[in-house]
N, C-alpha and C positions, 0 to 999 in steps of 0.2 A: 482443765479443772476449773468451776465456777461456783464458789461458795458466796452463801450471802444469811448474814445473820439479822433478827428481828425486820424482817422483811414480809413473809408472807400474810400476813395476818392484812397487811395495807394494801394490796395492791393487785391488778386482775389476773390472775395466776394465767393464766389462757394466754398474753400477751408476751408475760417472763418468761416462759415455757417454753414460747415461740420461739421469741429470741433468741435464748440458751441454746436450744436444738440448731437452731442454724451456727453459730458460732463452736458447735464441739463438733469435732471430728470423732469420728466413729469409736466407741471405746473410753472416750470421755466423760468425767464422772463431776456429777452434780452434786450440791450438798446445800440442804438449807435450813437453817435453827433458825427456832423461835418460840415463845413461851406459850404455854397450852393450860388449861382450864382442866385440873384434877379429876378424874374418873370414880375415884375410891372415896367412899361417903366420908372415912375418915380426915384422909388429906383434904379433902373438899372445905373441912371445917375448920384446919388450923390454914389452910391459905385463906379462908375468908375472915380469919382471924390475924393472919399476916396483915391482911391491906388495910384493918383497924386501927394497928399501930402506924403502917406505912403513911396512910393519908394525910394524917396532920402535921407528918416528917416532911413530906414535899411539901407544902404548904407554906411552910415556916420558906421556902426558899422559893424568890419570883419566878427564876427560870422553870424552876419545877412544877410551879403550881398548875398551871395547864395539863398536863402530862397527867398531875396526880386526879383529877377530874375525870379523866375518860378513861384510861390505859386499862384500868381494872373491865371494864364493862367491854371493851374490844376484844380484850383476851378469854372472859367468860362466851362470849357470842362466836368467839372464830372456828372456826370447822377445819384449819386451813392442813392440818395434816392429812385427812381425807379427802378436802379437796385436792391437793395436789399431788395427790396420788391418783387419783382419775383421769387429771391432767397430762402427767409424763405420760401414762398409757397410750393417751390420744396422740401423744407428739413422739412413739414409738423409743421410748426408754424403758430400762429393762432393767434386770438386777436390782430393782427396788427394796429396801429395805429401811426401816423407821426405828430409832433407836430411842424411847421413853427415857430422860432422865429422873435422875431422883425427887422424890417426891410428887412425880408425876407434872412436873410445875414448868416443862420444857420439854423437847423435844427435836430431835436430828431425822432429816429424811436424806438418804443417799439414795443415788440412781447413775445408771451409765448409760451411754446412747448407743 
């Protein structure tokens, strides 16, 4: 088993994909979370009311503040649950199935090889 959380969204899925596949042996199951950009007009409007209050919460702290600048705009642009669903197919995984969490504001994608 190969889980990896807040991952996809950064990095060339084609590569991780790769990788993973060669390292599981047949049967092997993948798993990878990460947060996703709201589909539902509704939710759409209080996460873009979340990151109102959120931003000037990171801000207030140096570590954060970088983070709080881009993160919003990465995660409205990321595709990566579609993409990486294209991807397993390519790298012969199977059993695919994508688990929406609440509020639409996240996301689980499992797969076995």
């Amino acid at each position: 088993m190969i889980t990896a959380s807040y991952l996809p969204k950064y990095v060339d899925l084609d590569v991780i994909i790769g990788n993973c596949s060669k390292m599981l042996n047949p049967g092997g199951l993948l798993v990878f979370h990460d947060f996703t950009h709201p589909k539902n007009v509704i939710l759409k409007g209080f996460y873009h009311g979340y990151w109102l209050v959120l931003k000037p919460v990171l801000w207030l702290s140096k570590s954060w503040r970088e983070m709080g600048k881009e993160l919003k705009g990465v995660i409205v642009q990321s595709q990566w649950v579609d993409e990486i669903q294209k991807t397993l197919k390519k790298y012969g995984f199977n059993n695919m199935w994508v688990e929406v969490q609440r509020f639409q504001i996240a996301a689980i994608v499992y797969a076995t090889k």
